[in-house]
C-alpha positions as CSV (number, residue, x, y, z in Angstrom):
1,X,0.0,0.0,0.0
2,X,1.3,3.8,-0.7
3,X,1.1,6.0,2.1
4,X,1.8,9.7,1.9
5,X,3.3,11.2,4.8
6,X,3.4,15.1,5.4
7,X,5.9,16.3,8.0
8,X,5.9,19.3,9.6
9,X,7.9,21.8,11.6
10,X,11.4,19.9,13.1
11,X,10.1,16.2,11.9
12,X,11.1,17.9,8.5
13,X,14.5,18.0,9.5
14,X,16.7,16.0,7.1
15,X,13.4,14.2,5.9
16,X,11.4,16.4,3.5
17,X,8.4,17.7,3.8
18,X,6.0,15.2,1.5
19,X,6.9,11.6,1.4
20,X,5.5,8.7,-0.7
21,X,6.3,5.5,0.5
22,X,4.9,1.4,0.1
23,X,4.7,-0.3,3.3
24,X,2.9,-3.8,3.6
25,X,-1.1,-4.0,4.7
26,X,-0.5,-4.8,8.2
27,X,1.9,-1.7,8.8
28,X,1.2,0.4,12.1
29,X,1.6,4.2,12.1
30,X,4.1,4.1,14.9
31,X,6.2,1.0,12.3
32,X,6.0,3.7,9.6
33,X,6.8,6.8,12.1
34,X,10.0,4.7,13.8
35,X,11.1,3.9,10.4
36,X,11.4,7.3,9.4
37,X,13.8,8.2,12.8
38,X,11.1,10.0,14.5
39,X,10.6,8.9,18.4
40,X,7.1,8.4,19.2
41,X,8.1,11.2,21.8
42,X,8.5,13.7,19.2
43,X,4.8,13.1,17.5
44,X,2.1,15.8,19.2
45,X,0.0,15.5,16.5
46,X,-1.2,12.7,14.5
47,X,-3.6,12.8,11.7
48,X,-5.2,10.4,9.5
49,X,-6.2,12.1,6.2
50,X,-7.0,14.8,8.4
51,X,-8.7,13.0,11.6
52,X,-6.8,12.3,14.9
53,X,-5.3,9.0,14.6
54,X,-3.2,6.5,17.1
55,X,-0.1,4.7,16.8
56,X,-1.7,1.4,16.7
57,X,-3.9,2.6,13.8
58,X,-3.1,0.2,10.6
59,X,-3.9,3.5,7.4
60,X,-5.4,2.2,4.3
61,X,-3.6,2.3,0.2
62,X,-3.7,5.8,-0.3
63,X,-4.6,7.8,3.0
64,X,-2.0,10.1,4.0
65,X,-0.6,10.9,7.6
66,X,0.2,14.5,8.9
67,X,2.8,14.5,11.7
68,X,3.4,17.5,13.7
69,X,5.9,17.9,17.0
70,X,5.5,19.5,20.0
71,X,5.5,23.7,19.7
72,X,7.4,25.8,22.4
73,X,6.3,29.2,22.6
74,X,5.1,31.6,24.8
């Protein structure tokens, strides 16, 4: 299946911004977020093709992810 993952803020870091990548149909979120680096620490904010999404969720052939980090500010 072909995900697309959008990565925000830091996450972007050495990664990119827009990634398209296959993972097999039993692949978690937090297999495809530990495969690109990021520790499941870093994630604030997890979407699933625009709805709040878990780690344990398994996405679907075409659904993308949106990954933000914590924000500091003040």
């Amino acid at each position: 299946m072909r995900i697309t993952i959008k990565l925000f803020a830091t996450l972007r870091n050495n990664r990119g911004k827009i990634l398209e990548n296959d993972f097999s149909e039993d692949t978690q979120i937090r297999d495809i977020i530990k495969g690109l680096g990021i520790d499941e620490k870093d994630v604030a904010i997890l979407l699933k093709n625009g709805i709040t999404a878990k780690m344990d969720d398994i996405p679907c052939d075409g659904d993308y992810l949106s990954i933000f980090p914590p924000v500091g500010g003040g």
